[in-house]
N, C-alpha and C positions, 0 to 999 in steps of 0.2 A: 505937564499937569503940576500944579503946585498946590502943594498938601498943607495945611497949618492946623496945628491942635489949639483947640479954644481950651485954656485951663479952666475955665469956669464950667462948660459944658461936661469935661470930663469928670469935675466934681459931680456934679447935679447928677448924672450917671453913677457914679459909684454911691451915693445915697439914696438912689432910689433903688439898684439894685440890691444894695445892702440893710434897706428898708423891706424889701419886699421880701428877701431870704430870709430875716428876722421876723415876720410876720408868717411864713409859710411853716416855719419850727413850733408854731404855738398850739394850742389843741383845740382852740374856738374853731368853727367853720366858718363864721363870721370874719374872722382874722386872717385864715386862709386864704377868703374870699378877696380879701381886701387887698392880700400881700400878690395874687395873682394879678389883681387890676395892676396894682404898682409896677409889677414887674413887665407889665404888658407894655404899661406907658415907657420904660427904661427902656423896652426891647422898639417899640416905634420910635425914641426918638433917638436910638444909636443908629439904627438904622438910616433915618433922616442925615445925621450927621455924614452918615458913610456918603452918602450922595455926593457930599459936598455942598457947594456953592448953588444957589437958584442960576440957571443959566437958560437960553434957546430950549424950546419944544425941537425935541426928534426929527422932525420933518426933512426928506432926503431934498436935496439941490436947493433949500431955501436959505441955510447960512452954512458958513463954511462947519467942517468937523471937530475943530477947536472950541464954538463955544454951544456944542450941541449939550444937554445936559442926559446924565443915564440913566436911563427909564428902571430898569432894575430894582434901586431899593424903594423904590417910590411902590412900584407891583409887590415887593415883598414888608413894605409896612402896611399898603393894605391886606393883605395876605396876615400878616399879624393882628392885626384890628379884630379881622372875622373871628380868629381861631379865640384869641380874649374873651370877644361876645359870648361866646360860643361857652367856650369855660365856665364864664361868668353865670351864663343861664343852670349851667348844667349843676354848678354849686349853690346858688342859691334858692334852688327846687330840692338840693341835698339839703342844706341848712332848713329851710322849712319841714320838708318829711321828720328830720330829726325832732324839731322842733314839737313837730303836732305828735309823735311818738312816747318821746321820751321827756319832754317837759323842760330839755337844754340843747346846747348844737355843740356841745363838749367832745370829742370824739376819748370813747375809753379803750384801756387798754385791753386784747386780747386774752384769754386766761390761755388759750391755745398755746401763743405763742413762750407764755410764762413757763408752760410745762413743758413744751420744748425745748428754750434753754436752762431748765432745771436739769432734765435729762442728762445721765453720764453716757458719755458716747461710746464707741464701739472700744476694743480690746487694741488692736493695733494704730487708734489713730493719736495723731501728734499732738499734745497737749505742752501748758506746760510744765516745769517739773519733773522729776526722773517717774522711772520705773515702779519704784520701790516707794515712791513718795502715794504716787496714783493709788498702788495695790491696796495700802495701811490706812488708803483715806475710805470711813465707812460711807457705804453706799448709800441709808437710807439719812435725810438730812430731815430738819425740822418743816422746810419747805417741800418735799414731797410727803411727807405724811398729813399737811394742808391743802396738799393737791390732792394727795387720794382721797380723806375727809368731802371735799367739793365734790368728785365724783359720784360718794355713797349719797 
């Protein structure tokens, strides 16, 4: 079996994937949306590529074994296709909901999660800094007296 890397293909790959990871870090759900199609297309046509070469259909006793081609990534790029679609539907029923709600498809930040790493953590855990640094630093900050404020 002989193997060749297309350099060209390999680019096209690492820009789409690196398009579509750049697109998924954003906070539109539009962009989301979009970085997921990308990334779909990156994932069917690495796939593709794995294949190899177009060769013979499968078919047992009608060519020899050498120039049969492997069904495999062909069932697992359509197998990506779906899961995409599927994605795809599922985000852009997100983006609209958001949409008809809140007036943008911005995803915001959690105040939940703010307040929990504001939080000072337990007494014995590993932080960093000594002992003595941790103790002398005061507990209540300007940012938890903002979060209790939010609370009342």
């Amino acid at each position: 079996m002989n193997i060749t890397i297309n350099l060209s293909m390999a680019l096209v790959l690492a820009v789409l994937y690196s398009v579509g990871f750049y697109l998924l870090m954003q906070r539109s759900l539009m962009r989301i949306l979009i970085g997921i199609v990308v990334l779909g297309h990156g994932a069917n046509l690495l796939l593709q590529l794995a294949g190899g070469a177009p060769a013979r259909a499968p078919v047992l006793d009608a060519v020899p074994p050498q120039e049969i081609s492997d069904p495999l990534p062909q069932a697992l790029a359509l197998t990506a296709i779906v899961i995409t679609f599927a994605l795809t539907t599922y985000l852009l029923a997100l983006g609209y909901r958001s949409w008809v709600l809140v007036g943008h498809d911005e995803v915001q930040d959690d105040v939940e999660d703010r307040r929990i790493a504001a939080r000072r953590g337990p007494d014995g855990a590993m932080e960093e800094g000594t002992a003595e640094e941790t103790e002398a630093a005061p507990e209540d900050t300007a940012d938890s007296h903002e979060l209790e404020e939010g609370r009342r």
